[in-house]
C-alpha positions as CSV (number, residue, x, y, z in Angstrom):
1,X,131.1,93.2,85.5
2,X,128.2,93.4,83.1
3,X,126.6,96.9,85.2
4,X,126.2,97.7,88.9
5,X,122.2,98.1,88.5
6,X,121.7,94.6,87.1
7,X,118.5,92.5,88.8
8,X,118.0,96.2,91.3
9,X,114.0,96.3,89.6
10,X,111.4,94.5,87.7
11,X,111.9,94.5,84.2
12,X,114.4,93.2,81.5
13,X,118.1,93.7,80.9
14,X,119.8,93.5,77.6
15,X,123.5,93.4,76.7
16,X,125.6,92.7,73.1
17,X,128.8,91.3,73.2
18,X,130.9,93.6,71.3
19,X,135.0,92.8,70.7
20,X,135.1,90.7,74.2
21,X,133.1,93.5,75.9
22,X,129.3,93.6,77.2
23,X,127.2,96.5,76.1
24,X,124.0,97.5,76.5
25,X,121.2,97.2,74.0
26,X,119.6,100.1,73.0
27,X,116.1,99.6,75.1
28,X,114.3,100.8,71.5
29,X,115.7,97.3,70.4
30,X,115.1,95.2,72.9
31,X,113.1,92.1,70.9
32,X,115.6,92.2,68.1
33,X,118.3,90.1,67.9
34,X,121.5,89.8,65.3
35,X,122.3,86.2,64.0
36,X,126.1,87.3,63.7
37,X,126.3,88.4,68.0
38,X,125.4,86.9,71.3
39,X,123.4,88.4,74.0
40,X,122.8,88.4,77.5
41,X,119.5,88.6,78.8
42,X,118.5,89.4,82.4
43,X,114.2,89.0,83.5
44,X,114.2,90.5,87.2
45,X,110.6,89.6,88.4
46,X,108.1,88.7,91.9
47,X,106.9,85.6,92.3
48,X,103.9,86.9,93.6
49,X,103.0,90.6,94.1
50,X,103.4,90.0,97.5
51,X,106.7,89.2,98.3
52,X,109.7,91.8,98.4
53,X,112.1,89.5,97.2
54,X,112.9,89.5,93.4
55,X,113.1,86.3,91.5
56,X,115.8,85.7,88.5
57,X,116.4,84.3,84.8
58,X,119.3,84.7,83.4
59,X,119.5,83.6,79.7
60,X,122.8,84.0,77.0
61,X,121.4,84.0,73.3
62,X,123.6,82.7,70.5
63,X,122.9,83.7,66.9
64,X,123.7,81.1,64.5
65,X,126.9,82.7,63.2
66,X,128.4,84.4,66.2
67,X,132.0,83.8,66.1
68,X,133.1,81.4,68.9
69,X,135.2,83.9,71.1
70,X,131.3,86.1,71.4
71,X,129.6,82.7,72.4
72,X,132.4,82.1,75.0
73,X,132.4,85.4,75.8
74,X,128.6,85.8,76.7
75,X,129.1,82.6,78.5
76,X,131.5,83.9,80.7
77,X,130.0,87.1,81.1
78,X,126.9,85.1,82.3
79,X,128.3,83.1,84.9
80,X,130.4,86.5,86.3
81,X,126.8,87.9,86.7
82,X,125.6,84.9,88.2
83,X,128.5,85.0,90.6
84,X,127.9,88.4,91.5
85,X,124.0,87.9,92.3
86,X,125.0,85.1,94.4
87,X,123.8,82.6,92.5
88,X,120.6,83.6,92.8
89,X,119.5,83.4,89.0
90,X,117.7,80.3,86.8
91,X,120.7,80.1,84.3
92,X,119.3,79.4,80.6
93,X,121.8,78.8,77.3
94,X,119.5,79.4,74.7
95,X,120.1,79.3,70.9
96,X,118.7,80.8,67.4
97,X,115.8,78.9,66.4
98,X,115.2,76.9,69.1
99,X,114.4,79.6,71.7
100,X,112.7,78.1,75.1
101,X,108.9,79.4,75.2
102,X,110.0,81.4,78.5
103,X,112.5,83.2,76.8
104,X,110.2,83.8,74.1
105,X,107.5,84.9,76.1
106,X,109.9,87.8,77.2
107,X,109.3,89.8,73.8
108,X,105.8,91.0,72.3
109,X,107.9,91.0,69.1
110,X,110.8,88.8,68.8
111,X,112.7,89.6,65.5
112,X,115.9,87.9,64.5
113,X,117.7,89.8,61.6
114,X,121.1,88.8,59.7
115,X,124.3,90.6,60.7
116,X,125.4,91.6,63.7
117,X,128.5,93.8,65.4
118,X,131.5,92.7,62.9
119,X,129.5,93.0,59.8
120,X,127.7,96.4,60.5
121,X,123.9,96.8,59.7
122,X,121.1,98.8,59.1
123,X,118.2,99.4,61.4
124,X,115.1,97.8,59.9
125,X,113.1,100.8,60.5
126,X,115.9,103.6,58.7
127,X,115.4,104.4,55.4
128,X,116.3,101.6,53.0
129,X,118.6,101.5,50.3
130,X,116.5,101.1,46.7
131,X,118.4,97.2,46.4
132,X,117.8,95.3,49.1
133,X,116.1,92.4,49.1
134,X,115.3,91.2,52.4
135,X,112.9,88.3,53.4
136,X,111.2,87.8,56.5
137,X,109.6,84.5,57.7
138,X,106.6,85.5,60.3
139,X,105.1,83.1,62.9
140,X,102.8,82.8,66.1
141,X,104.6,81.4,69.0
142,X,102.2,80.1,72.4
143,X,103.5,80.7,75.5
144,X,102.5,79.7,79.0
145,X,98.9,81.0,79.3
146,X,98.0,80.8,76.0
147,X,99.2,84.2,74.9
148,X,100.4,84.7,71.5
149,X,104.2,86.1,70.5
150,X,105.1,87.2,67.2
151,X,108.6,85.7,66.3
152,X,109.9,87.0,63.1
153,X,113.4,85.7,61.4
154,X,115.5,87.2,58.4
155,X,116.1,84.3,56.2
156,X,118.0,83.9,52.9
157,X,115.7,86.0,49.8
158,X,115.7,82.9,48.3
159,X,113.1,80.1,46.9
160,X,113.8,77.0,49.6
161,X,113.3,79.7,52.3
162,X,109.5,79.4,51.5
163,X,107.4,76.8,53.4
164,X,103.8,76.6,53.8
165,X,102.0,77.3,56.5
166,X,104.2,80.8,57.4
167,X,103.3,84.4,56.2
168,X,106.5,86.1,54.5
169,X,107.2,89.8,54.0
170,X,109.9,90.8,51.1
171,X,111.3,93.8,51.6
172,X,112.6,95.3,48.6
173,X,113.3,98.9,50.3
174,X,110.7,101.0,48.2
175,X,108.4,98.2,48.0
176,X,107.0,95.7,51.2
177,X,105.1,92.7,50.2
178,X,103.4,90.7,52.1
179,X,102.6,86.6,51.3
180,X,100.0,84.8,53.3
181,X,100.2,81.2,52.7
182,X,97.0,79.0,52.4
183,X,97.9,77.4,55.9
184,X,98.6,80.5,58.1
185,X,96.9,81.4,61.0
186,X,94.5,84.1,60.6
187,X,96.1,86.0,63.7
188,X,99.3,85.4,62.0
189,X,98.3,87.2,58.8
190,X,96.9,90.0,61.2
191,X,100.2,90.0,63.5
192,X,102.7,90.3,60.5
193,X,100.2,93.3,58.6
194,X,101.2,94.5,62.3
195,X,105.0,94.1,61.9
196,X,104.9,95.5,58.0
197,X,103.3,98.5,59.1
198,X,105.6,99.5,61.4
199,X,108.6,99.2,59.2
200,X,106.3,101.5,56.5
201,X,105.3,104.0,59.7
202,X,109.2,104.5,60.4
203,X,109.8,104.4,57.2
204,X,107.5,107.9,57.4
205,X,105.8,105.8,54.4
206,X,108.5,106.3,51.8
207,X,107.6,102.3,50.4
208,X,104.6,101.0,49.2
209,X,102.5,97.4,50.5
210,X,101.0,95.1,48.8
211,X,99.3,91.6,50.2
212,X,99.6,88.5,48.1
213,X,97.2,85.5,49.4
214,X,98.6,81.9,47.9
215,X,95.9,81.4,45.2
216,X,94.8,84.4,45.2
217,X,96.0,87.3,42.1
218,X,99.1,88.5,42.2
219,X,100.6,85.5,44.0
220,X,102.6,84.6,41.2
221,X,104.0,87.4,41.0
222,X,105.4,87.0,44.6
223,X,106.9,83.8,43.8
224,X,108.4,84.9,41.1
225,X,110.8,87.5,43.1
226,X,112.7,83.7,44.2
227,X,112.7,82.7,40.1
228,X,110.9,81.0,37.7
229,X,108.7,77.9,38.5
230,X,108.7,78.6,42.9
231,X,106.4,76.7,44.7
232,X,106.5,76.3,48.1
233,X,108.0,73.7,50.0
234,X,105.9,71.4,52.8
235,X,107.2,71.2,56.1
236,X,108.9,67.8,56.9
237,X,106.7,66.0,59.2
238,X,108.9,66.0,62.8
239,X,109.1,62.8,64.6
240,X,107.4,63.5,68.4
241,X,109.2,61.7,71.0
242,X,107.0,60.8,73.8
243,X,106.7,59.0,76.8
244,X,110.4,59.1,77.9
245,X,110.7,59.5,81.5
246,X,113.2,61.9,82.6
247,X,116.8,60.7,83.5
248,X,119.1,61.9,86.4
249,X,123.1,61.6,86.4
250,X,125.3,62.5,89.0
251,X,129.1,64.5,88.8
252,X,131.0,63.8,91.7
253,X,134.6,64.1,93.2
254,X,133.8,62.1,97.0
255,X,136.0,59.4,95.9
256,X,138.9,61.6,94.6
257,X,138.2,61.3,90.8
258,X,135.2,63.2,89.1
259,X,132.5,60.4,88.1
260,X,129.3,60.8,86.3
261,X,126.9,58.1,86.8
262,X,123.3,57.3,86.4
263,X,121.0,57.6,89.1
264,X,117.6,56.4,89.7
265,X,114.7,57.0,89.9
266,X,114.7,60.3,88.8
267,X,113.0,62.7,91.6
268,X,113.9,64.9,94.3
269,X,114.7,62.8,96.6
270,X,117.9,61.0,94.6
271,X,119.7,64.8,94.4
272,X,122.3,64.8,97.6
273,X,123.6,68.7,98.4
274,X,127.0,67.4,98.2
275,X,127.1,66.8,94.4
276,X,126.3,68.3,90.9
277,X,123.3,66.8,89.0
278,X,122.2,66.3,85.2
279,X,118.7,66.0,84.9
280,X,117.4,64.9,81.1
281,X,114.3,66.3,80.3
282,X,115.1,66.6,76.3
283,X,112.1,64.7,75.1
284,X,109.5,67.2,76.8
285,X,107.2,68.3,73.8
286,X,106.5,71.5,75.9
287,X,109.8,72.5,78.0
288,X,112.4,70.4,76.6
289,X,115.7,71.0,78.3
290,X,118.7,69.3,80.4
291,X,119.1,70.8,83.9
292,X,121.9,71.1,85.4
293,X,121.6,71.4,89.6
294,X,124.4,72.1,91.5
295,X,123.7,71.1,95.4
296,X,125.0,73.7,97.8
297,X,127.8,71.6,99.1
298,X,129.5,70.9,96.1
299,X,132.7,71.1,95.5
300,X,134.7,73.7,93.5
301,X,135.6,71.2,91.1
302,X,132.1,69.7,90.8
303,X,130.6,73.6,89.8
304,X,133.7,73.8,87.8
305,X,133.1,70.6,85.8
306,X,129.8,70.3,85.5
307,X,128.9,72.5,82.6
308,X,131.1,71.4,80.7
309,X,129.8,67.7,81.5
310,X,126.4,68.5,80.5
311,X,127.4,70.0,76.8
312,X,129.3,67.2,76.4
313,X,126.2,64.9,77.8
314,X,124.3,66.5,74.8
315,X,126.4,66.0,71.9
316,X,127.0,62.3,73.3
317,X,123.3,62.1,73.2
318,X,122.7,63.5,69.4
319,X,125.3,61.4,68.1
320,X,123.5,58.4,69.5
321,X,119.9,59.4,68.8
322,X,119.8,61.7,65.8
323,X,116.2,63.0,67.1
324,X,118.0,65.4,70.4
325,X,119.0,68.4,68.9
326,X,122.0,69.9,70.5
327,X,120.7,73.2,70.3
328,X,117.9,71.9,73.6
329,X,118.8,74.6,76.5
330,X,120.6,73.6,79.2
331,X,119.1,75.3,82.2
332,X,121.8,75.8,85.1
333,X,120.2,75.9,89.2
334,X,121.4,76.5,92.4
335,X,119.5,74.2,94.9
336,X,117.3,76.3,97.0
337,X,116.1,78.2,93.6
338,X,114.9,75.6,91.9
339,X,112.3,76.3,88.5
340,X,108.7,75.3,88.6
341,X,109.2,73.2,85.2
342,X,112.9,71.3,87.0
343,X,110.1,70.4,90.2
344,X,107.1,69.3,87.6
345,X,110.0,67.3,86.1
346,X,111.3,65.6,89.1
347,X,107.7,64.2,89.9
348,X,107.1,62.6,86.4
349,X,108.9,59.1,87.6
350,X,106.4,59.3,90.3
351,X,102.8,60.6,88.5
352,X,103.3,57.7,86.3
């Protein structure tokens, strides 16, 4: 069991899976994540101020290169603290790079970093090593309400890590730069001078800053840190999918054999408490995600089954439309706790 005070108030709980065991993160670090570990991430809140009852999400992060007994691990882990709040929790799989907005929207600063528990690392904010070459990409994500989060990732220090339209920050230990590109948001600029500071502040200002504009002087001398001749790439144009109604399937074991059929239309009143559904919202520009809602009569096998039917629903789907990402969340409900973005979803077929 993950702790005994999980979901008791308001707030957010973080836990690293370390060598098959869940520990908590430090609540200093809460926002930064390691690409080489998985997480588990626990958002206790009130629907409305009102009520006494608390309301749950309950999201495992996987970092790109977190070995596959971590990933399992945090998966299990997940579902043991799901159990044990009685299934009370919206259950979110959410991985690097294509965090959901809501999980996003959890973190002021949201800072993925390379390493993680089997490769040691050094705390951004300790003093640096004169060496290092560290690159940071910086971006502005929206999340519901319009507010602004700062997501910041470590990528490679290298030249095709550098698109336009992002602001960068090389940190070279005793010298921070900063790169605004000619495309970046204003508030971006502003939000990453934000997130260089700080790392110079804890640093009790033992490196220097400098900001290079794209055009501007000094620029060059940036873009020469990734060799001679960088330029910056453009951003591939991504192909919006849109108009796709959302499509239900159904798991179930009435007739003695696990099936998994298409239902239609897609909307509340096709789900049956009896059996395990697969909603496919995927091509949502906003929320995409596949749901997976488990009625309160299913069977053992059903709930059993049923994630594991939905991941391999997903990779079906990428290999026969390159455009689905496998990386899209899959959002696990219990029927009576259902999201408001599963609902909005169900009533598409009908708004239309």
């Amino acid at each position: 069991m993950i702790t005994s005070d999980a979901g008791l108030s308001v707030g957010l709980q973080v836990w690293r899976i370390e060598k098959f065991h869940v520990k908590p993160w430090p609540k200093d670090r809460v926002g930064s994540f390691y690409d080489g570990d998985s997480y588990i991430i626990l958002h206790t809140y009130k629907k409305t101020p009102e009520v006494e009852s608390f309301s749950y999400d309950l999201h495992f992060w996987l970092g790109a290169n977190t070995s596959q007994d971590e990933a399992g691990t945090a998966a299990y882990k997940t579902v043991e603290l799901d159990d044990h709040m009685q299934g009370k929790p919206v259950q979110f799989r959410e991985v690097q790079g294509f965090e959901s907005p809501r999980f996003l929207s959890y973190f002021p600063r949201f800072i993925c970093l390379r390493g993680g528990v089997d490769t040691g690392f050094q705390h951004v904010a300790e003093p640096p090593p004169l060496d290092i070459m560290k690159l940071y990409r910086v971006k502005l994500s929206k999340v519901g309400g319009g507010r602004s989060h700062l997501v910041v990732r470590e990528v490679p220090a290298e030249a095709s890590s550098l698109i336009a339209g992002d602001v960068y920050v090389l940190d070279k230990g005793t010298k921070i730069w900063q790169f605004n590109t000619k495309a970046s948001a204003g508030q971006e600029k502003f939000k990453a001078a934000e997130f260089v500071q700080s790392i110079v502040s804890e640093r009790q200002s033992q490196c220097d800053l400098t900001v290079y504009d794209e055009g501007g002087s000094g620029a060059g001398v940036f873009l020469s840190e990734f060799g001679e001749g960088t330029t910056l790439l453009h951003p591939e144009a991504t192909e919006q999918v849109s108009g796709a109604h959302p499509t239900l399937h159904k798991i179930s074991d009435s007739s003695g054999e696990v099936t998994f059929e298409s239902v239609s239309p897609p909307t509340q009143a096709s789900l049956s408490s009896a059996d395990a559904f697969i909603l496919d919202h995927s091509t949502d520009m906003v929320h995409p995600a596949i749901y997976l809602w488990l009625g309160e009569h299913a069977s053992l096998t059903e709930r059993r089954l049923a994630p594991q039917y939905a991941q391999n629903y997903l990779y079906d789907k990428k290999q026969k439309d390159g455009r689905v990402r496998v990386a899209i969340p899959i959002v696990k409900i219990e029927e009576g706790n259902e999201s408001e973005d599963f609902l909005n979803a169900l009533t598409i077929y009908e708004r239309v």
